[in-house]
C-alpha positions, 0 to 999 in steps of 0.5 A, a space after each residue: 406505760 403500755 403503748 398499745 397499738 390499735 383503738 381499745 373498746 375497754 371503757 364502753 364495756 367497763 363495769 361502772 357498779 365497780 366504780 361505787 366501791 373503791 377505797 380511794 374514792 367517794 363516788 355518787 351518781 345524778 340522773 337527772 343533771 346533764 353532763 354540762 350541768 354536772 360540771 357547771 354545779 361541780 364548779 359552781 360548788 368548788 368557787 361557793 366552798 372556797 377551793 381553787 380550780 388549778 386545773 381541767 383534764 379532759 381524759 376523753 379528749 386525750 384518749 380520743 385517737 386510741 379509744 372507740 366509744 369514750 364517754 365524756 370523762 373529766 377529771 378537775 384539780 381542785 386545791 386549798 392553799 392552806 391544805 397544800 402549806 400544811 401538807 408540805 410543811 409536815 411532809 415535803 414528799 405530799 407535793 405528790 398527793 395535791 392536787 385533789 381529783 374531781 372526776 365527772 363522767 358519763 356511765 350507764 350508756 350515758 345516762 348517768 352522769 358519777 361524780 367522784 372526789 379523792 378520799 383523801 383519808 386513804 390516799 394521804 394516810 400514807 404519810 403516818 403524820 398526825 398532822 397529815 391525818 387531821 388535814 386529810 379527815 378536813 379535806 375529806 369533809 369539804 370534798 363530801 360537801 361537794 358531792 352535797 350541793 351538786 343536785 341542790 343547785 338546780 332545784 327550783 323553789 
């Protein structure tokens, strides 16, 4: 790890296009939700598909005193008993690999708020297990439904 003296600026100038097109995530952006709302339905949406919240990281928080500029950025850790006892039961090394990551952050000057989740068929596909790949395509799918409710949540009939 770098331990770079002085505060960096490298966020607030980042390409966030970039960010829509990893191979290890699945990125949507919402323009009309503000960041708290964002949260609250991505919560909201982990609790109604039966996921645990294990954990809360607030990257902006953490990074404050070394960076100018951060855009609030939180990253929650998201877990599924079953999911996690069929992953070590195959590999025990998979421990590593779970939680799942959420990510919810401001980009586009803020304006924008990016919701990531983990694609678990690439990050877990390492493991060469069908069993790990079943559970993975699973988790993959759930995680999607996520992304599917986060707007839904605010719509007014």
């Amino acid at each position: 790890m770098e331990n770079n003296k002085g505060k960096s600026e490298w966020v607030s100038q980042q390409n966030y296009s970039e960010s829509q097109s990893t191979p290890y995530c699945i990125t949507r952006r919402y323009g009309s939700l503000t960041f708290e709302e964002t949260v609250q339905n991505v919560k909201n949406g982990i609790k109604k598909l039966g996921l645990d919240l294990v954990g809360e990281f607030d990257v902006r928080e953490y990074l404050s005193s070394d960076m100018e500029k951060m855009p609030r950025h939180l990253i929650l850790m998201v877990c599924e008993k079953e999911t996690a006892l069929k992953l070590i039961s195959n590999d025990i090394q998979m421990s590593v690999l779970f939680p799942c990551n959420v990510t919810i952050k401001e980009v586009e000057n803020n304006t924008i708020i990016e919701v990531s989740i983990e694609d678990t068929d690439s990050t877990w596909s390492s493991a060469k297990k069908k069993e790990i790949i079943e559970v993975a395509k699973n988790t993959k799918n759930i995680l999607k439904k996520l992304l599917d409710t986060i707007e839904q949540q605010n719509v007014k009939l």
